[in-house]
N, C-alpha and C positions, 0 to 999 in steps of 0.2 A: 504494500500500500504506500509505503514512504519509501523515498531512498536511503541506502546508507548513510550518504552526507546528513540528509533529514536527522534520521536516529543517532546517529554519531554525536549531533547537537544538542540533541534531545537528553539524551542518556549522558553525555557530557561536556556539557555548556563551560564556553570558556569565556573568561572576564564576567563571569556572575556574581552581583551582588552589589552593594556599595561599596568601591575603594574609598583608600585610607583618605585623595585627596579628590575632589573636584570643583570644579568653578566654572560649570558650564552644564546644566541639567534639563532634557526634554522631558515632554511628557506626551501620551498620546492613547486613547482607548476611553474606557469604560472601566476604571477602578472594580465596579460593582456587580460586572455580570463578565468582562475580559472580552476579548483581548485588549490587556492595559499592560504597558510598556513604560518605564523609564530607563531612559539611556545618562549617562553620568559620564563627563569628561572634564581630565585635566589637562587645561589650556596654556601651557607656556609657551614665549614668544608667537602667538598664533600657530602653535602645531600641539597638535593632540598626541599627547604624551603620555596619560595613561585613559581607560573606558574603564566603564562595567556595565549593568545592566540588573534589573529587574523586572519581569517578566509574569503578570497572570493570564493562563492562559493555557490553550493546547502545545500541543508536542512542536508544531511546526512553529510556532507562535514564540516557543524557548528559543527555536533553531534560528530561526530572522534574527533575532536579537543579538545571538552568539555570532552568528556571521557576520552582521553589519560590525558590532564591535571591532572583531576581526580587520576588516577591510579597515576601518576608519583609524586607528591606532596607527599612530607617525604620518599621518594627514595633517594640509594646512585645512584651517576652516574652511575654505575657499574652495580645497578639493574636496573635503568630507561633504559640503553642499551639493556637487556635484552625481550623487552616487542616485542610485536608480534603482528602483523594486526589480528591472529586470536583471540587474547586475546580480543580483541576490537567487532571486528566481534560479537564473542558471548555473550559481553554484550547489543549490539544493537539488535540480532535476526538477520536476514535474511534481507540480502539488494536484491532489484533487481538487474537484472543481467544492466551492464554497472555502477555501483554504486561503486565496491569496491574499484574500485579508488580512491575514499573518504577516505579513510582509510589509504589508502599507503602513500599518501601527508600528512597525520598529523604525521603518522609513520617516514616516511624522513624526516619532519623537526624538529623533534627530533633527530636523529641520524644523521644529520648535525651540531643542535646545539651540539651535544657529540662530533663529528668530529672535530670543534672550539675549543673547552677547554672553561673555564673560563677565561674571558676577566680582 
């Protein structure tokens, strides 16, 4: 049903949680019923030097989150803004259909926290 990459994310999500530091934090979902997403970065000289992430939600919905961190860690803002649900998409493979929502929500809460600035 998933792909590996999927379940890999899933089963173990990497940059999960709140880091020690951040100064630059999105948000994006539905707290209350999920997919709700907050992505956490620290912002020196405009590069994203460290992420994490927090995540309610299904399996794909952990994996978006893990991945974007991924990508986006040693990005300027400027490139981190630049990133795409389908960028993401094709590292996961093929979601079922009603899933790709998963993706949008880690997407916007990145380009919320870019919307904020550094705090």
């Amino acid at each position: 049903m998933y792909s590996p990459v999927v379940m890999d994310h899933f089963e173990h999500p990497r940059n999960a949680g709140k880091p020690p530091r951040s100064n630059c934090v999105g948000r994006h979902g539905d707290p209350s019923a999920g997919p709700f997403t907050v992505v956490y970065m620290d912002v020196q000289n405009g590069i994203i030097e460290g992420v994490g992430f927090q995540t309610y939600g299904c399996g794909p919905a952990i994996a978006a989150a893990s991945i974007l961190t991924e990508i986006i860690k040693g990005k300027t803002l400027a490139e981190a803004g630049q990133i795409q649900g389908i960028e993401i998409l094709g590292i996961m493979g093929d979601l079922p259909l009603g899933k790709h929502h998963c993706i949008d929500t880690a997407i916007q809460a990145l380009a919320d926290g870019l919307r904020k600035g550094v705090e």
